[in-house]
C-alpha positions as CSV (number, residue, x, y, z in Angstrom):
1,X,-18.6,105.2,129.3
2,X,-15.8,105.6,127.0
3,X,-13.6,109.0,127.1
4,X,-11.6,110.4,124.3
5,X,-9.3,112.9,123.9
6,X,-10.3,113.2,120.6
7,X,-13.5,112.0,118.8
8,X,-13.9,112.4,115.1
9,X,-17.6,112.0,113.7
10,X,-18.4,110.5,110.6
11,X,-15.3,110.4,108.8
12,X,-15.4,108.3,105.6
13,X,-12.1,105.7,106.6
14,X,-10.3,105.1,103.3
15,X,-9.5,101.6,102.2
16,X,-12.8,100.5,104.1
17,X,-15.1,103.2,102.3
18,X,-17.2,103.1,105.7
19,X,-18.5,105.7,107.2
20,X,-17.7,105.4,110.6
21,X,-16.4,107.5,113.8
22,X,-12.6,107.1,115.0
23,X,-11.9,107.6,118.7
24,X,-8.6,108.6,120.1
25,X,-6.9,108.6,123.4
26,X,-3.1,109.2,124.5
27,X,-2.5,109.5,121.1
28,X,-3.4,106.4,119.8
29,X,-6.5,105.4,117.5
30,X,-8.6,102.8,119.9
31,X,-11.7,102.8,118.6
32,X,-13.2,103.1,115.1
33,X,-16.9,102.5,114.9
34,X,-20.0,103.4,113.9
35,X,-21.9,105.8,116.2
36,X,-19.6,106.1,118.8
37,X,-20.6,107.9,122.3
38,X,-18.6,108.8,125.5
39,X,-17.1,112.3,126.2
40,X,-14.8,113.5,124.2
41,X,-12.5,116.6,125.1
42,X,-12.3,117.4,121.4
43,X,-14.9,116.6,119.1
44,X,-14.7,117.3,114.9
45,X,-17.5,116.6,112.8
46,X,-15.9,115.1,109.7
47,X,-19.0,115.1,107.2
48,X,-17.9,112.8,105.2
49,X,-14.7,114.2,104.9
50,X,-12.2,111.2,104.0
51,X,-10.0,109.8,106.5
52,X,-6.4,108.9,105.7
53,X,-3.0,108.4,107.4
54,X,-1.1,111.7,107.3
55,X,2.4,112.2,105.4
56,X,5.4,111.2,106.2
57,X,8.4,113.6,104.1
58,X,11.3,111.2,104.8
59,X,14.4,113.6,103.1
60,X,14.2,117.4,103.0
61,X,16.1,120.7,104.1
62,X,13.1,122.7,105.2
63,X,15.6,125.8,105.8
64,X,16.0,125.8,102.2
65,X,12.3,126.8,101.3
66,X,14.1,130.5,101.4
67,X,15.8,129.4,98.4
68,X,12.6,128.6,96.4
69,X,12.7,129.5,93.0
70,X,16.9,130.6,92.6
71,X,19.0,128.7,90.4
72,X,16.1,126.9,88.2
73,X,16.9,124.2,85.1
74,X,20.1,123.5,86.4
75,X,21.6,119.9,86.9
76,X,22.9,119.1,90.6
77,X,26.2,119.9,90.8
78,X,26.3,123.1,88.8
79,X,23.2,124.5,90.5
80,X,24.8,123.4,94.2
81,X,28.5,125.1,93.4
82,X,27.3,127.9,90.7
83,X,24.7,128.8,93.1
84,X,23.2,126.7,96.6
85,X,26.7,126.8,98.2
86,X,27.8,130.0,97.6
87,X,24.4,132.0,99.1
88,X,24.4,129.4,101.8
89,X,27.5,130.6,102.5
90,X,26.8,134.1,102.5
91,X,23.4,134.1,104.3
92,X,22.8,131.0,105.7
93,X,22.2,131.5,110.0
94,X,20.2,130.8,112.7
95,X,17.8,133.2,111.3
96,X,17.5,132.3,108.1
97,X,17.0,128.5,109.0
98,X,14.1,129.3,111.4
99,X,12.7,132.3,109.3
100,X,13.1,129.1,106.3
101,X,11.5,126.9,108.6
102,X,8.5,128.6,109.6
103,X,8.0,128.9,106.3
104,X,8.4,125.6,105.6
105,X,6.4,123.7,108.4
106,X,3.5,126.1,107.4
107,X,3.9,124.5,104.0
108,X,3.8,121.1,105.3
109,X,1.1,121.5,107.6
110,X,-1.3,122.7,105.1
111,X,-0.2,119.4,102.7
112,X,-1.0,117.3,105.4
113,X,2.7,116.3,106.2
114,X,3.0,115.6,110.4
115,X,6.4,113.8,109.7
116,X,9.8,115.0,108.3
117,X,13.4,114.0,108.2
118,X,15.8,117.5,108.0
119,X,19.6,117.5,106.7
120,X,20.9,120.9,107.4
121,X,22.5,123.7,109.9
122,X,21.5,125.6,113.1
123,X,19.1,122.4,113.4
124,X,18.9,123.5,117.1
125,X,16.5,126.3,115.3
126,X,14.6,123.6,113.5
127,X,13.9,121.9,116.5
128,X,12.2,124.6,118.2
129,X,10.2,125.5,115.3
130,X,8.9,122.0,114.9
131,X,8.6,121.4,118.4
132,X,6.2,124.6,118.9
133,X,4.1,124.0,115.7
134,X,3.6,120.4,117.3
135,X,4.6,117.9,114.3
136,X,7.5,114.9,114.1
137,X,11.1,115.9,112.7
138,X,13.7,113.7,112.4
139,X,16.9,116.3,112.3
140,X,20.5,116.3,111.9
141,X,23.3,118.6,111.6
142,X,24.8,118.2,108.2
143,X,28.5,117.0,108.6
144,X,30.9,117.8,105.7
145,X,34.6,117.9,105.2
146,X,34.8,121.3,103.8
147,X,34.6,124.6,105.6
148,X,31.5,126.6,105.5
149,X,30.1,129.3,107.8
150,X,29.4,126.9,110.7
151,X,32.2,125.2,110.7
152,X,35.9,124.6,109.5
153,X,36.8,121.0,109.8
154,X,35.1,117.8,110.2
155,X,36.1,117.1,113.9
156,X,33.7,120.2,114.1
157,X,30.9,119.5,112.1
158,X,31.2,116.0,114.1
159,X,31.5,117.8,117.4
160,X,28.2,119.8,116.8
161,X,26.3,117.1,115.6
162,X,26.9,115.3,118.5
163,X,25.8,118.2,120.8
164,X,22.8,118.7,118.8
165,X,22.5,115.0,119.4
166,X,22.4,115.0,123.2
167,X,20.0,118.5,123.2
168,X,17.4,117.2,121.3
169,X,17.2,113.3,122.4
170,X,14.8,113.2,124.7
171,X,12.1,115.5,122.8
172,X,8.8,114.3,122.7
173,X,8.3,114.8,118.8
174,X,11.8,115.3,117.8
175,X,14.7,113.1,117.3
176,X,18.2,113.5,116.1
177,X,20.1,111.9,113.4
178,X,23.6,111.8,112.3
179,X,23.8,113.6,108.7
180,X,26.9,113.2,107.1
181,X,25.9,115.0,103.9
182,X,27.5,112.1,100.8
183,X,30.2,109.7,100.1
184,X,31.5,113.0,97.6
185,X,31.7,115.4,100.8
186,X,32.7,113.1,103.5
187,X,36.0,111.2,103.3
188,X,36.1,107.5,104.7
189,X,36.9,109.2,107.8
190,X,34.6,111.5,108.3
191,X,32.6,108.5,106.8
192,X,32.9,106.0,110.1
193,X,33.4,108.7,112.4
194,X,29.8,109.9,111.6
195,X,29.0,106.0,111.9
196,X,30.5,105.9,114.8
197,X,28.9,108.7,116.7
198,X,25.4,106.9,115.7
199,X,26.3,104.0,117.3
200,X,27.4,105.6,120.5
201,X,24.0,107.5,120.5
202,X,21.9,104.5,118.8
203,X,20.9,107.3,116.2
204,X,19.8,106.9,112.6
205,X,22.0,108.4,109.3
206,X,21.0,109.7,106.7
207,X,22.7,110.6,103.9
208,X,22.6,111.3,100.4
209,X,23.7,108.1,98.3
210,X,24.1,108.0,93.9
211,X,22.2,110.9,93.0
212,X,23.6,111.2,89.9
213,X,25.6,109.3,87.1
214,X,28.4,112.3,87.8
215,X,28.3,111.3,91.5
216,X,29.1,107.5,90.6
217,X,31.6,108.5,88.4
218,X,33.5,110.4,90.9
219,X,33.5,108.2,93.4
220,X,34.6,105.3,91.7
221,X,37.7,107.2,90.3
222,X,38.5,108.1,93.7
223,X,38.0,105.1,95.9
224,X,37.7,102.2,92.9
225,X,34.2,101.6,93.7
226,X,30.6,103.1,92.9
227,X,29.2,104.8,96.2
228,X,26.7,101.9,98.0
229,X,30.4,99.7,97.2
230,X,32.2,102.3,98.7
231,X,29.7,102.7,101.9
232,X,29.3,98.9,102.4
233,X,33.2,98.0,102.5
234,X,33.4,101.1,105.2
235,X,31.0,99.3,107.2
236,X,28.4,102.1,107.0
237,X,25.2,100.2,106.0
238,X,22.4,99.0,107.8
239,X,19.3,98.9,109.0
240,X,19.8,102.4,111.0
241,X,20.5,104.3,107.2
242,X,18.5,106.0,105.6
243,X,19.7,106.5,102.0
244,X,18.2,109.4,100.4
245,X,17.5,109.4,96.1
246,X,19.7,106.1,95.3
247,X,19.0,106.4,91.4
248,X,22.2,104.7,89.9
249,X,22.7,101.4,91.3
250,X,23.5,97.9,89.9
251,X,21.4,95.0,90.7
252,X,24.2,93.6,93.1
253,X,24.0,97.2,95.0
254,X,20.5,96.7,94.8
255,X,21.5,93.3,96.9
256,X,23.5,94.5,99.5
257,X,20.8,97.7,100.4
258,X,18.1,94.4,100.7
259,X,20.9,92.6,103.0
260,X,21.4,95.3,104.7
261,X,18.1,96.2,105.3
262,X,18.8,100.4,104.1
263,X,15.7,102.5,104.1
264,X,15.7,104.0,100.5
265,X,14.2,108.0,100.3
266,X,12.4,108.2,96.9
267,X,12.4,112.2,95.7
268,X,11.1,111.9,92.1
269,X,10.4,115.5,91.8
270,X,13.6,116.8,92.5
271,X,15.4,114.2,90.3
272,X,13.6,114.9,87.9
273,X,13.9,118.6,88.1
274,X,17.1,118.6,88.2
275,X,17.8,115.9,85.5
276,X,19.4,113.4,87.8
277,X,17.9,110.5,86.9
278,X,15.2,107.9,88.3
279,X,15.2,105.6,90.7
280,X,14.0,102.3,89.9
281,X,11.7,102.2,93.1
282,X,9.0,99.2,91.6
283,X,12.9,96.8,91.2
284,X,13.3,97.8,94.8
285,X,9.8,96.6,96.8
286,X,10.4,93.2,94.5
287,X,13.8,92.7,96.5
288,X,12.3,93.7,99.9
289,X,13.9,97.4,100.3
290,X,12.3,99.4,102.4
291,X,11.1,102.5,100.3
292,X,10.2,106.1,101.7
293,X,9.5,109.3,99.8
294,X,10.3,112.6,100.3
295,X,10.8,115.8,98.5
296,X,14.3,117.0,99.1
297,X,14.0,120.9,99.5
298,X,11.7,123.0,98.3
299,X,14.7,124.9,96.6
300,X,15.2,121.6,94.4
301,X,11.7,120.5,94.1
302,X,10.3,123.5,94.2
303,X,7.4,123.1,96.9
304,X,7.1,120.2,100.1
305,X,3.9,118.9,99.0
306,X,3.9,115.3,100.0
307,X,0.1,114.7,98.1
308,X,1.9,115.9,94.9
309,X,5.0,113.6,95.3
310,X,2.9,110.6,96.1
311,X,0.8,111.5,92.7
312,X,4.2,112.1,90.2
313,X,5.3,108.9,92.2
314,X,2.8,106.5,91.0
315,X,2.7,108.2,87.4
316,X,6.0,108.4,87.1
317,X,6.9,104.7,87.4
318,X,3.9,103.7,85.2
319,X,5.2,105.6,82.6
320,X,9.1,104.9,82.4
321,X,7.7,100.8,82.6
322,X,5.1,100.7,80.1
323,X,3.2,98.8,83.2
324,X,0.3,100.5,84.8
325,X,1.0,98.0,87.9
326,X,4.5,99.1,88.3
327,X,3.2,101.1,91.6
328,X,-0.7,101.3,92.0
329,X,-2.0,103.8,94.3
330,X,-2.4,102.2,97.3
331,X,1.4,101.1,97.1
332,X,2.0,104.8,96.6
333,X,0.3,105.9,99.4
334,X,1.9,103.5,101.8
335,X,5.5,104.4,100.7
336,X,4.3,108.2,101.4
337,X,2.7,107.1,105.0
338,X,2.7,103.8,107.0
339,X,6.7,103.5,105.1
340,X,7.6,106.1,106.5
341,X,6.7,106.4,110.0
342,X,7.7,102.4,110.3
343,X,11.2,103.4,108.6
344,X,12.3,105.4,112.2
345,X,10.3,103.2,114.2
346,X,6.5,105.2,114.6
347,X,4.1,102.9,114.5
348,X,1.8,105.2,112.4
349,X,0.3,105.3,108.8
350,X,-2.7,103.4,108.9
351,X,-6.5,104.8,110.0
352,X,-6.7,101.5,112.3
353,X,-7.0,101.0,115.9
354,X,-3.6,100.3,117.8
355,X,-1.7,103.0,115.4
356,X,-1.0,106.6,117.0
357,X,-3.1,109.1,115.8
358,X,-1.2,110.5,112.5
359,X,-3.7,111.4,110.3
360,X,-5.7,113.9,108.1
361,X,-9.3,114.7,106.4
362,X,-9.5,115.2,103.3
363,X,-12.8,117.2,101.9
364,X,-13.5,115.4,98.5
365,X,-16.3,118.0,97.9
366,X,-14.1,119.8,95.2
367,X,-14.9,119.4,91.9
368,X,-11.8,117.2,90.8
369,X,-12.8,114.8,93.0
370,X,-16.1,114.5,92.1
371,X,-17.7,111.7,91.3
372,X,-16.1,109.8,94.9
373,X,-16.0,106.4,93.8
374,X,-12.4,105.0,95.0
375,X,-10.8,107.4,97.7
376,X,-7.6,105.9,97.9
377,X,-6.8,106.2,94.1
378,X,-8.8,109.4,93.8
379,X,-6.3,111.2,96.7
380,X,-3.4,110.0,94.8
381,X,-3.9,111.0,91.1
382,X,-6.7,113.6,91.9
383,X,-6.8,115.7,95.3
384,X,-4.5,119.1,95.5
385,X,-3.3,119.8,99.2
386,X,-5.7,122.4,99.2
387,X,-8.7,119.6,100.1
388,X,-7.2,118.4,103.1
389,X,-9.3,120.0,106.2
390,X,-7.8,118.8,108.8
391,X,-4.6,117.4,110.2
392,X,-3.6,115.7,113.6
393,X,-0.1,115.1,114.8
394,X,-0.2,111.8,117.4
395,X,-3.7,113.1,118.5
């Protein structure tokens, strides 16, 4: 007899519309089937309820979800001096990031979001929030060359990251990554020390790449070259960087990211929000990139509703091509899931057997979802976060 630690009953399995049962063990999916039997520490009766791989929020800075709501219809760089940096750097601590945290998680949770990749401070506070509410995180320390209330220089923003680094590396759900925070707040220095460091370690980056048209501007007054130039002849790219936003590139940038094999963040609702721009994401799955989505903070954005992004995603592009193809929904709903998780090396995403056990149920008894005849497009242009019943994190 067959034993799970998990054993969810009549779920309807998107992209198969079957009705079927999906039994899980150490974590993993490995069985989904009709009628299954055994015992089953855990059984949920899914009535129907539609099963699909949970979300995986690939750039954010949970922390900031205390900031919700201040410094609205800016553009970036007024509404991160005029405003962002300066309370940051009047109230940002450990408190604040795991009072903004718990807040955040929460939000995530309930939107059916089990994965998420944090830039930000006191990350050692992120951790343990993450860590106890049982999801994946992906965290760094944010390394910058300017002084700020954690620390002055950036051998110090280095030197934390790194112990961050070591303290959290052999978590069960959480890894670290080396943030340094753009190619406009990092000198080339600070640039291939942060490098560097991730080599040593064998860590991810992540960093924030051509936001905006400003960003390219200033960066190719200063060094002679537009940022993924500038990045590339420091030896920075690869296949271990994850580049968040990456609106304003050239088609030969878009080469070299390909070449290199860069993971691309997609955050449509914060570029668009704060008029940066948007990225031309169908251009990018034609040359191979590896695309991701995320929602940048929910002071940006304003909210870390993953189901939401994944919608403007696939609207979005539709509409700035004239092409309804551009990005259909179940090419949105892989960047926001299985592209994710594959992007930091989880092999989750899918409702199939052999993937761990990342997933949620959706109840599609609402009216906005009714009539049910295609769940995989319906989730994307019509379910609120507010349907999803259930979610499991790796079983």
């Amino acid at each position: 007899m067959e034993t799970y630690d998990l054993l969810i009953k009549d779920a309807l399995i998107a992209g198969r519309n079957v009705r079927a049962d999906i039994g899980i063990r150490n974590g993993v999916i490995v069985r989904i089937d009709q009628n299954l039997t055994g015992e089953a520490r855990y059984t949920v009766n899914a009535g129907g309820k539609i099963a699909l791989p949970a979300f995986a929020n690939m750039h954010t800075h949970v922390p900031m979800s205390l900031l919700r709501g201040i410094g609205a219809d800016l553009p970036l760089m007024d509404w991160l001096q005029k405003v962002i940096w300066p309370l940051e750097g009047e109230f940002v601590s450990p408190e604040f990031v795991r009072a903004g945290t718990l807040l955040g998680v929460l939000e995530m949770i309930k939107s059916g979001t089990t994965l998420f990749m944090d830039m930000y401070f006191f990350e050692e506070e992120v951790g343990e929030v993450a860590e106890r509410a049982g999801v994946r995180a992906g965290l760094g320390f944010g390394i910058l060359d300017f002084p700020t209330r954690v620390a002055r220089t950036p051998d110090e923003y280095l030197r934390r990251a790194r112990e961050f680094s070591l303290n959290f590396r052999n978590r069960e759900r959480i890894f670290p990554v080396i943030c340094p925070h753009a190619p406009y707040t990092c000198s080339p220095e600070t640039l291939r020390k942060a490098k560097e460091l991730a080599e040593e370690l064998g860590l991810m980056l992540h960093i924030h790449v051509a936001e905006t048209r400003e960003e390219v501007e200033r960066i190719r007054e200063e060094f002679g070259k537009t940022p993924v130039r500038h990045l590339e002849s420091l030896g920075f790219l690869g296949d271990n960087v994850l580049c968040a936003h990456m609106i304003w590139l050239d088609e030969e940038e878009m080469d070299i990211v390909a070449q290199r094999k860069v993971k691309v963040a997609h955050c449509p609702e914060s570029n668009l929000k704060l008029g940066s721009g948007i990225a031309p994401v169908p251009r990018y799955l034609r040359k191979g990139i590896h695309v991701t989505l995320g929602t940048d903070g929910s002071a940006s954005n304003d909210n870390l509703d993953m189901l939401e992004e994944t919608a403007t995603m696939a609207k979005l592009h539709k509409g700035v091509s004239q092409n309804t193809t551009a990005l259909n929904a179940e090419t949105a709903l892989r960047i926001a899931t299985e592209n994710g998780f594959s992007a930091v090396g989880i092999k989750a995403g899918k409702v199939e057997e052999g993937y761990e056990a990342d997933l949620i149920l959706l109840d599609p008894r609402s009216p906005h979802l009714q009539p049910l005849y295609d769940p995989i497009a319906q989730t994307v242009y019509s379910a609120q976060s507010a349907d999803i019943d259930t979610v499991v994190c790796r079983g």
